[in-house]
C-alpha positions in Angstrom: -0.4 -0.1 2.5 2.6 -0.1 0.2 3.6 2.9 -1.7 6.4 3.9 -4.7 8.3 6.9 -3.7 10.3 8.2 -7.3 12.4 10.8 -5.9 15.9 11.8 -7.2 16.6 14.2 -4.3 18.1 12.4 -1.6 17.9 14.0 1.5 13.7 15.1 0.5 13.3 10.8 -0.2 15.3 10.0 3.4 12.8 12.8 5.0 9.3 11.1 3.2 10.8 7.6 3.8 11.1 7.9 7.4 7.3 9.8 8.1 5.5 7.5 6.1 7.3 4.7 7.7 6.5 6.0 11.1 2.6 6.5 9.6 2.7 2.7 9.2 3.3 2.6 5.4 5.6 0.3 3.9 7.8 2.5 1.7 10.1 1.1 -1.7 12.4 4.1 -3.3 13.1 4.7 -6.5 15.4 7.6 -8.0 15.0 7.0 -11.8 12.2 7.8 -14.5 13.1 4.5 -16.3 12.9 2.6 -12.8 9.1 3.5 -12.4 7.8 0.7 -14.5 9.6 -1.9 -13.8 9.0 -1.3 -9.8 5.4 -1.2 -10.4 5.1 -4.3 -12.4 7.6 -6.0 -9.3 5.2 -5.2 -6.8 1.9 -4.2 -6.1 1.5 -0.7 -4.9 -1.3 1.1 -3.3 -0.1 4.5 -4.3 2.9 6.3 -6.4 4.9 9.3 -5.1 6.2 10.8 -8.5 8.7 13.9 -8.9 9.0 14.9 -13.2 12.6 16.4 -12.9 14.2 12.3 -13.2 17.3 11.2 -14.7 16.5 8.3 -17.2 13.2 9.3 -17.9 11.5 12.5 -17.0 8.5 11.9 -14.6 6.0 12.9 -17.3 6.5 10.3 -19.5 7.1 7.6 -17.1 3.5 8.5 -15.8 2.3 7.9 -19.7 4.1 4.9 -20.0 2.0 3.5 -16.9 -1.3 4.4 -18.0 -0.5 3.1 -21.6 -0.7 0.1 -19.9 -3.8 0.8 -18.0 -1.8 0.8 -14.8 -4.4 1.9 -12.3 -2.4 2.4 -9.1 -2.7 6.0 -8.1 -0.1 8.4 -8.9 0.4 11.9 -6.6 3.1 14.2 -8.4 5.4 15.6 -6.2 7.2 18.7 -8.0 8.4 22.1 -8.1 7.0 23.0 -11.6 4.1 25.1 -10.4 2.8 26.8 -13.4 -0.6 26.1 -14.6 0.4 24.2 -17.9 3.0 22.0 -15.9 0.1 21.0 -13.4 -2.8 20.3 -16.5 0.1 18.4 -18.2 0.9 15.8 -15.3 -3.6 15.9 -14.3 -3.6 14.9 -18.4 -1.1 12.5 -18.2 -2.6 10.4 -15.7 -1.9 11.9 -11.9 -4.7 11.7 -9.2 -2.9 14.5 -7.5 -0.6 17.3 -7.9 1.5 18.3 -5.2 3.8 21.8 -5.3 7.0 21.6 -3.7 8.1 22.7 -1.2 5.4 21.0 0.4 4.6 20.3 4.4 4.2 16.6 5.3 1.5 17.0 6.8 -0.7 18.1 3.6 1.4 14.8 1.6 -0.2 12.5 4.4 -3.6 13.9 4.0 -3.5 13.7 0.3 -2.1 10.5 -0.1 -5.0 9.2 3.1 -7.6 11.1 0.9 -6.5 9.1 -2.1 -6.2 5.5 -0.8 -9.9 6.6 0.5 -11.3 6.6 -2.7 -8.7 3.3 -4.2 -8.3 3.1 -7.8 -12.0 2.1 -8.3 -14.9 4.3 -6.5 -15.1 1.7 -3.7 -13.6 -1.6 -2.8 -16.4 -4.2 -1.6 -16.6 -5.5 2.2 -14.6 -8.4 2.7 -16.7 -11.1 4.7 -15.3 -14.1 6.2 -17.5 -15.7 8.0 -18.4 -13.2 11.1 -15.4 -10.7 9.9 -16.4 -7.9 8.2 -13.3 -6.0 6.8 -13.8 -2.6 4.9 -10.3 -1.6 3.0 -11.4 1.5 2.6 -12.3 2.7 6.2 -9.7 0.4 6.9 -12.1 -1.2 10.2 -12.5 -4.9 11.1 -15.7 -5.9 13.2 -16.3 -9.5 14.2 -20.1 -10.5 15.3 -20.6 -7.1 15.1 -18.3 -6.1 17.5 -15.0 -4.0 16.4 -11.8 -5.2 16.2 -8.7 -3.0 16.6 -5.9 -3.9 14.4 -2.6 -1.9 13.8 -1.9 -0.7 10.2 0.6 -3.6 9.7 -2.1 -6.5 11.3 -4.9 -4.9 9.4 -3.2 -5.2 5.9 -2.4 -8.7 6.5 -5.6 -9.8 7.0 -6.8 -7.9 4.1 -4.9 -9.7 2.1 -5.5 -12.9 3.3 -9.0 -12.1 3.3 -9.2 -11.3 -0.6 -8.6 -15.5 -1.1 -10.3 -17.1 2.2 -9.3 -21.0 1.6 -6.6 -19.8 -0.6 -2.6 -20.7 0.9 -0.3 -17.3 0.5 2.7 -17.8 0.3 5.1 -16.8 3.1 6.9 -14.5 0.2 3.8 -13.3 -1.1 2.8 -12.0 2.6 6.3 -10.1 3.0 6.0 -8.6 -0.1 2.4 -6.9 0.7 3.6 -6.0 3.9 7.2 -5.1 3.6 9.4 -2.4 1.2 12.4 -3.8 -0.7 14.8 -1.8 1.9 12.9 -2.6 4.9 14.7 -5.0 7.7 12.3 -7.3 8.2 13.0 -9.4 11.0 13.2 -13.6 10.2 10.0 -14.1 12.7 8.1 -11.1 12.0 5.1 -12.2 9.8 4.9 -15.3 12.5 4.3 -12.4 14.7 1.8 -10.5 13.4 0.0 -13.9 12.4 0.1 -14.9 16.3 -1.1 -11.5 17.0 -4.2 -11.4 14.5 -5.3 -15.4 15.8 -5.4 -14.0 19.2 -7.5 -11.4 18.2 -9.6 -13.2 15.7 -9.8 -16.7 17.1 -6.9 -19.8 17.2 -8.4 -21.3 13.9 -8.8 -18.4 12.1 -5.4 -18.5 10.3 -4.2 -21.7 8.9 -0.6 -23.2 8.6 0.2 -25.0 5.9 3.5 -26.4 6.6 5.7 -25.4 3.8 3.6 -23.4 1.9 2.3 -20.3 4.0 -1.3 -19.5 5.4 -4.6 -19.2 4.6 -7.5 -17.7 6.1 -11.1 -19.3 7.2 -14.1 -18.4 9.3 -13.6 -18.3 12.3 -15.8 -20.4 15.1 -18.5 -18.4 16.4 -17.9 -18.0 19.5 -14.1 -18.3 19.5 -11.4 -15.6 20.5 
């Protein structure tokens, strides 16, 4: 899961970078209104973390310019406006959420998990591929029936691979889903989690095309 922090304040951004890191997310940060936009339409993002008090733009209206463009990613409001017009102004302008600061971490995890529950649609379909059976939402992979445990990290790839089975993804396309713009990702490290989830899922499950980048198929019954 990949999410857009917005935050101006430095030391708060450093704080949320490092627990939704450790929670498995891959994190970009922004610290500009007029930055928001452009991110979005640089990347695909599963949620937005949005202060209002931004230099360039002011939250607010960067939030309007998103869903002028029928942006649909989810956007939680981070602020410390707390009156009651401030909050029906930023639910108006197109938040999912709207979060007070000062604010624990533990209620931002549990609001942002609450949101990517329900996605930017009321559900996501199962993803089947062959025996897999991946929910995006539940965020669970069985095989034949039978569960398979995948990390956070594992678990997205194969999502994504699993939205095009028979399709080749790039090697830069892969990062990108998986990775933040700051994050050091190490040269081997999608090769990695690709030998991690054949293992798991069967030797032919996950294609090489030399090249190119990967694909996904059924794999063998039986196999694994």
């Amino acid at each position: 899961m990949r999410v857009l922090l917005v935050e101006d304040d430095e030391l708060l951004a450093d704080g949320l970078v490092r627990a939704l890191r450790h929670d498995g997310y891959a994190v970009d940060h922004v610290t500009r209104g007029d930055q928001v936009r452009p991110a979005v339409e640089a990347g695909r993002f599963d949620a937005v973390l949005l202060d209002l008090g931004l230099p360039g733009m002011d939250g607010l209206e960067a939030l309007r310019t998103l869903r002028q463009r029928r942006d649909p990613v989810p956007v939680i409001v981070i602020s410390a406006r707390d009156r009651l017009d401030d909050r029906v102004r930023g639910l108006d302008a197109g938040a999912d959420d709207y979060l007070i600061k000062p604010f624990s971490v533990e209620e931002l995890r549990a609001r942002l998990r609450a949101r990517l529950r329900r996605g930017p649609e009321p559900a996501r379909p199962l993803l089947e591929v062959g025996e897999l059976v991946i929910d995006p939402d539940a965020m669970t992979v069985t095989r034949a029936g039978e569960p398979v445990r995948l990390p956070r990290r594992e678990l997205a790839l194969l999502v994504e691979l699993a939205r095009g089975p028979g399709r080749v993804f790039t090697r830069a396309h892969l990062e990108q889903a998986l990775y933040g713009w700051s994050d050091e990702v190490e040269s081997n490290a999608l090769e990695v989690h690709i030998h991690h989830l054949r293992r798991k899922l069967g030797g032919d499950s996950i294609k090489t095309v030399r090249g190119v980048g990967y694909m996904l198929v059924a794999p063998a019954a039986g196999e694994g």
